[in-house]
C-alpha positions as CSV (number, residue, x, y, z in Angstrom):
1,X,0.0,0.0,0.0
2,X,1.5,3.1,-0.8
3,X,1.1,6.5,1.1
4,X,0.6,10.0,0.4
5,X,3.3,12.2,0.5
6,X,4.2,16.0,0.9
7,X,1.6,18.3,2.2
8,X,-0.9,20.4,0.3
9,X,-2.6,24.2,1.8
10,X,-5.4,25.0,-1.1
11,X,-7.0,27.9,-0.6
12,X,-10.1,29.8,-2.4
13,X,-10.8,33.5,-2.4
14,X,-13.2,35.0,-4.5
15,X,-12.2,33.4,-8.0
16,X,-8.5,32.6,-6.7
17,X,-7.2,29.2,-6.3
18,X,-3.7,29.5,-4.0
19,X,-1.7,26.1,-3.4
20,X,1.1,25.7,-1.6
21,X,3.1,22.6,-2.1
22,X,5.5,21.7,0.4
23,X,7.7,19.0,0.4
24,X,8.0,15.8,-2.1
25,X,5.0,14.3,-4.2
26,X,3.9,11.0,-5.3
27,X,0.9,9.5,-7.3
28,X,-1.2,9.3,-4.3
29,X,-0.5,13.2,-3.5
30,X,-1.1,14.4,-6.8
31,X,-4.2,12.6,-7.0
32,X,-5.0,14.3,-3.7
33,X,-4.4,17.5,-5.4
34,X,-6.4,17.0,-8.4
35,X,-9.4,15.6,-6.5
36,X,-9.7,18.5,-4.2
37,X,-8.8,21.2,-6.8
38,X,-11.9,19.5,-9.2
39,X,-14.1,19.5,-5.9
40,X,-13.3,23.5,-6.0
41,X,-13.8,24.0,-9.8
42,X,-16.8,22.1,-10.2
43,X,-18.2,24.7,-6.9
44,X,-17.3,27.3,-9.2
45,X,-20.2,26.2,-11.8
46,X,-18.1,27.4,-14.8
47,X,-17.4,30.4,-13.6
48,X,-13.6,31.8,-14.7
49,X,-11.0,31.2,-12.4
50,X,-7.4,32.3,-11.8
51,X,-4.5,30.0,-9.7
52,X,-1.3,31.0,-7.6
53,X,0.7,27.9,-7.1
54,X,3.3,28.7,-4.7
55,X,5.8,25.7,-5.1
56,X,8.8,27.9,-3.1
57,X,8.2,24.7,-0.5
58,X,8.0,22.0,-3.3
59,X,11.6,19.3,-3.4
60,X,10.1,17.2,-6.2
61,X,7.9,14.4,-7.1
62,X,8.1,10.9,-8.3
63,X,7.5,10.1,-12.1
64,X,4.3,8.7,-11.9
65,X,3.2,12.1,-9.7
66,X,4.1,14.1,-12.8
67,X,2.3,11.5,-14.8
68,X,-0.6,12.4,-13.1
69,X,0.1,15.9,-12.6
70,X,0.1,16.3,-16.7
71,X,-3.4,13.6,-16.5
72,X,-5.2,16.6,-14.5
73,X,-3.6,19.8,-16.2
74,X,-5.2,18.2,-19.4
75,X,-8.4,18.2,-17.6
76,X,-7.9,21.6,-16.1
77,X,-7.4,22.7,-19.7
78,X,-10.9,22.2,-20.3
79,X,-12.4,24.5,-17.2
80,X,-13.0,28.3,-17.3
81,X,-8.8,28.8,-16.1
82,X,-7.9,32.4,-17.3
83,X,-4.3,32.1,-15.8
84,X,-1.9,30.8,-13.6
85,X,1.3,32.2,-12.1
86,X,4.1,29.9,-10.7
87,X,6.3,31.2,-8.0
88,X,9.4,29.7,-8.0
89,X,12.9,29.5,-5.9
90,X,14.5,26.7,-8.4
91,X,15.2,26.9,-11.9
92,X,15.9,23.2,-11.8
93,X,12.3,22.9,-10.3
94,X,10.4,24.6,-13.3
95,X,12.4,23.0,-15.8
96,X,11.5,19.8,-14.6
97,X,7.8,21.1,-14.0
98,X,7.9,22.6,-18.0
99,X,9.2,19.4,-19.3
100,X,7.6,16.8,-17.3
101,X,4.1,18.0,-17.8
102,X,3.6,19.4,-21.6
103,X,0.2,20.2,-21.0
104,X,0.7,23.3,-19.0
105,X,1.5,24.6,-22.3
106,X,-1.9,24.8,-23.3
107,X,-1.9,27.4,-20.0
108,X,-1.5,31.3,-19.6
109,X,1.0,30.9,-17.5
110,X,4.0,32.7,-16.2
111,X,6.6,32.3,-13.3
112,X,7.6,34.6,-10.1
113,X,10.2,34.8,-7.5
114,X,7.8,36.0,-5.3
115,X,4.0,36.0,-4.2
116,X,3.5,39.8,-4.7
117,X,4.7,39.8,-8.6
118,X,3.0,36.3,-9.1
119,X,-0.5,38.2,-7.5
120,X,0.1,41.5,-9.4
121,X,0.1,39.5,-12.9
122,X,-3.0,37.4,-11.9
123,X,-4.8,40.6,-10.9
124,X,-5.1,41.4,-14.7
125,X,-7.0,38.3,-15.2
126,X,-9.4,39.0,-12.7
């Protein structure tokens, strides 16, 4: 039986989505994170949507996490998702992010060094 790994703060404010991963992720994590995040989309009845993941916390995740991390940003791809800024400590980190999950290129998205730039750019969306 394998466990879930890493922890995951979701958070929604008005038509906001904030995440904050912190720590290393598996299948069973990512799965977490996809269920939960759906849960909130489908709440939003269509409505347009913008996300702030904060992944300043984040070490990595197994293959099959990004497996299913790409699985659900195909999914997200077909919601109401205006855009979704990336704040970032690690260039390492987002290049293996960009390369490991192709659909995010189907995303507005853009990465930060820091919540106030990433919030700033997703304020223009709003």
């Amino acid at each position: 039986m394998s466990y879930s790994h890493g922890e995951i703060e979701i958070s929604l404010v008005d038509n906001v989505i904030t995440v904050v991963f912190i720590g290393s992720f598996n299948y069973e994590s990512v799965l977490d994170y996809s269920n939960r995040i759906k849960s909130i989309v489908t709440s939003l009845k269509e409505k347009p949507f913008v996300m702030i993941i904060d992944n300043t916390k984040l070490e990595g995740a197994t293959p099959e996490g990004f497996e299913e991390l790409d699985v659900f940003n195909s999914w997200l791809n077909q919601t109401q998702l205006k855009a979704k800024a990336f704040i970032m400590n690690s260039e390492v980190n987002k290049a293996i992010i960009e390369s490991r999950t192709p659909s995010l290129s189907s995303q507005n998205t853009c990465f930060f060094s820091n919540y106030q730039e990433a919030n700033e750019w997703i304020e223009t969306f709003r």
